[in-house]
C-alpha positions, 0 to 999 in steps of 0.5 A, a space after each residue: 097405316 097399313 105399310 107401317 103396321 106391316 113393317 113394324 108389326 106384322 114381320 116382328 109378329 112372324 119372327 117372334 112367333 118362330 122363335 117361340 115356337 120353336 123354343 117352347 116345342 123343341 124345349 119344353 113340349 117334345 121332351 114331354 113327349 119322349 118323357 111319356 113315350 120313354 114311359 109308354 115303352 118300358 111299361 107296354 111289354 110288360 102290361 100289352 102281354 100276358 105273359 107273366 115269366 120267362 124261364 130258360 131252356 125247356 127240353 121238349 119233353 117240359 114244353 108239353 107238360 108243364 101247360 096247365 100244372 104248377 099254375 102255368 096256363 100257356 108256353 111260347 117256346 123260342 130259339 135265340 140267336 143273334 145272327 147277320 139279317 138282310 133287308 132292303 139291301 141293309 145287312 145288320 147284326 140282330 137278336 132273332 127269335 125263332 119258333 116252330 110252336 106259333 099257337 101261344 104267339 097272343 101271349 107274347 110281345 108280338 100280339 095285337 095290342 102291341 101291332 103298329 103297322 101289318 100286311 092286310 093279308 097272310 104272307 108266305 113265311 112270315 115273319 115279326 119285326 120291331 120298330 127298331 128294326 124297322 127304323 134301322 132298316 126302313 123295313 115295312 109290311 111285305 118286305 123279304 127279310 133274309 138269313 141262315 138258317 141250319 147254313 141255308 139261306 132262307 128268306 120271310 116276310 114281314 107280316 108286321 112291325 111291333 113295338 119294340 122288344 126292349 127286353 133284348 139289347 136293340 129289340 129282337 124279331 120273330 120268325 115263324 119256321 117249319 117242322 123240318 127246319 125246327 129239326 135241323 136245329 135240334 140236330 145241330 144243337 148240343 142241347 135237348 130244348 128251346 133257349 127259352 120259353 115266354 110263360 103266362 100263369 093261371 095262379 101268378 103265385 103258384 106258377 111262380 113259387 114253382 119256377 123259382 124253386 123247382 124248375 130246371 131247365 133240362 133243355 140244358 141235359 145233354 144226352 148220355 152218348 156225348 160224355 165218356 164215362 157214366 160218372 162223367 155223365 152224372 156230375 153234369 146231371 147233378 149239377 143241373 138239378 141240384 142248381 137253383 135257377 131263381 136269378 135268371 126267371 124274368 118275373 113280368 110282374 115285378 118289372 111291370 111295377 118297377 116299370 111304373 113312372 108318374 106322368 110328370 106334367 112340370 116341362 108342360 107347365 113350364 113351356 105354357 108360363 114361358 110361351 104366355 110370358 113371351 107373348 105378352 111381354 112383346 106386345 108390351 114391348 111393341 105397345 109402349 114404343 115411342 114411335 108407334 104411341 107417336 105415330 098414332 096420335 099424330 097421323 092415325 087416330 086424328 084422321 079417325 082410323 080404326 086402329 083397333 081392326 088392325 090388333 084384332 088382325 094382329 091377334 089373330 095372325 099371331 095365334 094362327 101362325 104360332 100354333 102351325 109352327 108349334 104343331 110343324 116344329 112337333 110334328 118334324 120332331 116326332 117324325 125324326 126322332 130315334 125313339 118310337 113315339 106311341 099316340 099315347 105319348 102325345 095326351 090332351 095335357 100338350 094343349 095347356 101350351 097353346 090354350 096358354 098362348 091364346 089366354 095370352 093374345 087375348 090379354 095383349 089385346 085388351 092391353 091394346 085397346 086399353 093403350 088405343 084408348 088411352 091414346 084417344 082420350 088424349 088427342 081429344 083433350 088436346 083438341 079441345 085444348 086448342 079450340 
């Protein structure tokens, strides 16, 4: 019985199981997963900061006034600029953010809530990278990450890797730099101001009204001496202040509400019905053969074996073997994947797939021992019939 059973039973049992793992958790429970994680990265930036807007340009002068007036409550003032980054031997093109004011950095897209590895302790300039780019370069916690600064090479190292910065193409890191090198930048640029400032409002309202309708990015005003002639000077002036600049104020509310998506659950109920469905159509495929209905009843039952031990050991190897593979072929994929992938991603509701398939064994199981009794009452009744 036991040499049958495991060539006509047990190998079926294990292959069916890795074609079915791998179909419902490749097909139907991952992209559940991405779908979520897809979701949790376009909300987190918006709803794991405080800050409400990003506006372009402040001279240095608005970086230390407007805290506290026209409902603003904190700035993060920032340089940009897309430059050539190595790491690991790894050279790539990258958005990086610059900023000698690192006292507001809590109320940007590099904060706590947002961390997903860092060093235990403080690191000598540090500086703050997202997943992408960890996941581009195999950068981790501690490593030196190099570039040019004013045309000198300076070298940081990573303090933390963040979630990613989806709001520039490829994600963005953050590099903390010193006064002097803050100076060498100003004195290298045409401009009097930051690229821009991260904004967090005490009255969403007011702060906004005020951005989108008085604000002027003066970081743009040249000073006097870079123009010819006074009339020269004063159509670039007038040409600032008389622009409005609503099109380019990054309203973190309106994105967060437009970044909402509901949890669609139709591809985890969709792989639950497909994985039961397999389940139990095999069993009664397996349960209804000639050969294994004819084997019973003329070599096992007669000589008394207990048949039903060996389903309860099929029942329980194929549900053991099929979750290690669900939970495996899961596993591989998450780990490989292109795409940061949140624990909050992967929710309680992934279990409807193999509490699925156990409510299915259990049924094939009864199934069987309906079929093993029936097969019983049978060579009874033809027993007797003989005697």
């Amino acid at each position: 019985m036991k040499g049958y059973w495991v060539r006509h039973r047990l190998l079926p049992t294990i292959i069916l199981c890795i074609v079915s793992a791998m179909v419902v958790g490749l097909l139907f429970a991952f992209p559940h997963i991405t779908q979520q994680a897809s979701n949790y990265n376009a909300q987190s930036i918006y709803k794991n900061t405080e800050m409400d807007f990003i506006a372009p340009e402040p001279s240095y002068e608005q970086v230390t006034e407007l805290e506290g007036k026209n409902g603003v409550d904190k700035i993060f003032p920032f340089y940009l600029t897309k430059t050539q980054v190595s790491i690991n031997g790894v050279s790539r093109t990258t958005t990086v953010l610059l900023s000698d004011q690192f006292q507001n950095v809590g109320i940007t897209m590099y904060n706590e809530a947002r961390v997903i590895e860092k060093v235990a302790t403080d690191v000598i300039n540090p500086i703050y990278i997202d997943w992408q780019f960890a996941q581009d370069t195999g950068a981790k916690p501690g490593d030196r990450v190099s570039f040019t600064i004013n045309g000198a090479a300076v070298e940081f190292q990573v303090y933390a890797i963040y979630e990613t910065n989806i709001i520039y193409d490829g994600g963005a890191i953050l590099a903390q730099i010193t006064a002097e090198q803050a100076d060498g930048i100003r004195s290298n640029s045409a401009n009097n101001g930051y690229s821009g400032m991260y904004t967090s409002a005490t009255d969403y309202d007011t702060c906004r009204t005020y951005l989108r309708t008085d604000y002027r990015p003066l970081g743009r005003l040249k000073d006097r001496e870079l123009f010819d002639s006074g009339e020269q000077y004063q159509i670039h002036y007038d040409a600032i202040m008389s622009t409005g600049y609503a099109n380019e104020i990054t309203d973190f509310r309106i994105r967060e509400t437009d970044a909402d998506a509901e949890k669609n659950t139709m591809m985890i109920w969709i792989g639950a019905v497909l994985a039961a469905a397999i389940a139990i159509v095999f069993n009664v495929v397996m349960s209804k053969r000639g050969c294994e209905r004819a084997y019973f009843t003329k070599f096992c039952i007669p000589k008394g074996q207990d048949i039903k031990s060996y389903y309860k050991t099929a029942l329980t190897i194929e549900t053991v073997v099929w979750l290690l593979l669900f939970a495996g072929v899961l596993f591989g994929a998450i780990y490989t994947s292109g795409e940061f992938i949140p624990k909050a991603a992967i929710d309680i509701r992934i279990l409807v797939i193999p509490a699925a398939v156990i409510v299915a064994e259990i049924i094939c199981l009864l199934m069987n021992n309906a079929m093993i009794a029936d097969i019983t009452k049978k060579v009874a009744e033809k027993k007797k019939e003989s005697q």
